[in-house]
C-alpha positions, 0 to 999 in steps of 0.5 A, a space after each residue: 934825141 929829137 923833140 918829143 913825140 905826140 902820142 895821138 893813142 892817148 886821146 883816141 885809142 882807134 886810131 889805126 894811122 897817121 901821117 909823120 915825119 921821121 925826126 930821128 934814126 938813133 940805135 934805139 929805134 926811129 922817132 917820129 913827130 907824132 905816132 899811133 904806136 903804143 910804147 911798151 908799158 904799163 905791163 902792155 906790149 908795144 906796137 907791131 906795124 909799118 911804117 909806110 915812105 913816099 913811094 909806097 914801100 913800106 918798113 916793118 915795124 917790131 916793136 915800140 919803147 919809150 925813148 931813153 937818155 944817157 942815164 937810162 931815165 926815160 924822155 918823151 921820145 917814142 922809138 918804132 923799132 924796125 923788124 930784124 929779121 934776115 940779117 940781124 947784123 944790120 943796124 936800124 939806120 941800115 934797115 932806114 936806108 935799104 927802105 929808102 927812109 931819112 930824117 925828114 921824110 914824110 911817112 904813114 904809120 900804120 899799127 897792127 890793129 888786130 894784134 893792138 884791139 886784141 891787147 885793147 880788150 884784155 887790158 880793159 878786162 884787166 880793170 873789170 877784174 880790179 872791180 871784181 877783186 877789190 885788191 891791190 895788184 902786183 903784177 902785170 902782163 898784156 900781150 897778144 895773146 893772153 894778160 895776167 893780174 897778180 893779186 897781193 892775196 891770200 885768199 882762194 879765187 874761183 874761176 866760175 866766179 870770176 868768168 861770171 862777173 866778167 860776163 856780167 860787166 862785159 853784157 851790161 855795155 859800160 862806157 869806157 872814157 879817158 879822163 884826167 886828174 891833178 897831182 893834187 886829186 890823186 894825193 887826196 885819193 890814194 886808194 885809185 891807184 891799184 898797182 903796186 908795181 907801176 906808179 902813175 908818172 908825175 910831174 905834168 901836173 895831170 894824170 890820165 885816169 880810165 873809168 869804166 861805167 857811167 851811172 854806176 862808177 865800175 872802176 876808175 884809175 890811173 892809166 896810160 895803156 889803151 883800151 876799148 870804149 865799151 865793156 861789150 867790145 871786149 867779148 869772149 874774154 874768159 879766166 883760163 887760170 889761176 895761180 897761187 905765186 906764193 902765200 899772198 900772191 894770186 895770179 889770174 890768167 886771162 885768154 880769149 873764149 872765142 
């Protein structure tokens, strides 16, 4: 695999695109120097878009994972998966090649921002529901479309509740910032991380955190997803279910009111 990738949606979630070389055209995908792509993680979906060559022509972009190495671990590559669509026989470095692109060509990436803000308002409503139902989290979904929680609970959750506190939150416009804290800090503070599915990685020395509110703190935890920078951005996001999975587990089911 090729050298890293700076992943330029960590610090600035709205991007929408940037220049690029291409580093690498494995059969896992395209790697670049550096992208607005958000891999597949976290329980929120990778990014759609194009990649966009010299001459205009543009390569249609399905997917994004983080790169992997020969024992299955993940590396600090990020793989833009071209669109199969058509002939799905064709390899990546065929659909490279139809799309005039090589390693070293200069390109535009450029996310779906429509279908990115979509998952960008969901996940940020996800953290509002870890304020409102102070539990530990089992489960995670962000799609396009809709996003889940899965509460490890067994008590009843009621929807009109939930909706309301969402309204709430979403109504008083609390800032959304992208900070950090060390190993050290979050071994000292194990109660900020909510999930029991999805550990924070270690191993840098620092770990990205999310928090919500200023004055009065709504939520603060570990993240890498993308979010968006105001609790009023996020709109009509409403609970349109909830599930009992089993006798301590809670599913609440996110989609969009508008």
């Amino acid at each position: 695999m090729a050298a890293m990738t700076q992943d330029l949606f960590r610090t600035d979630a709205t991007l929408r695109a940037c220049a690029a070389t291409i580093t690498a055209i494995t059969d896992q995908g395209i790697v670049l120097d550096r992208t607005v792509f958000y891999p597949q993680g976290g329980g929120q979906a990778g990014d759609s878009g194009v990649l966009v060559g010299a001459d205009g022509r543009e390569l249609a972009i399905a997917d994004t994972r983080k790169g992997k190495d020969a024992e299955g671990r993940f590396t600090e590559e990020i793989c833009h998966l071209p669109s199969q669509t058509g002939d799905s026989s064709l390899s990546f470095q065929d659909l490279c090649a139809q799309a005039g692109l090589a390693v070293g060509d200069a390109v535009t990436a450029r996310i779906d921002w429509a279908r990115r803000h979509r998952m960008m308002r969901f996940h940020t409503t996800t953290h509002l529901l870890c304020h409102l139902v102070p539990q530990l989290v089992n489960g995670c979904s962000i799609t396009p479309d809709y996003a889940r929680l899965d509460f490890a609970m067994s008590e009843p959750l009621d929807k009109e509740t939930l909706n309301a506190g969402i309204a709430a939150l979403v109504a008083a416009a609390h800032p959304v910032t992208v900070g950090q804290i060390t190993d050290a800090e979050l071994d000292a503070n194990p109660a900020l991380v909510k999930s029991m599915s999805v550990q924070p990685p270690r191993g840098s020395g620092t770990i990205r955190t999310i928090k919500i509110g200023a004055n009065a703190l709504i939520d603060l935890q570990p993240c890498g997803g993308t979010h968006v920078a105001n609790t009023a951005e996020i709109g009509a996001v409403v609970v349109t279910k909830i599930e009992k999975k089993a006798a301590n587990a809670r599913r609440v089911v996110l989609g969009f009111a508008d």
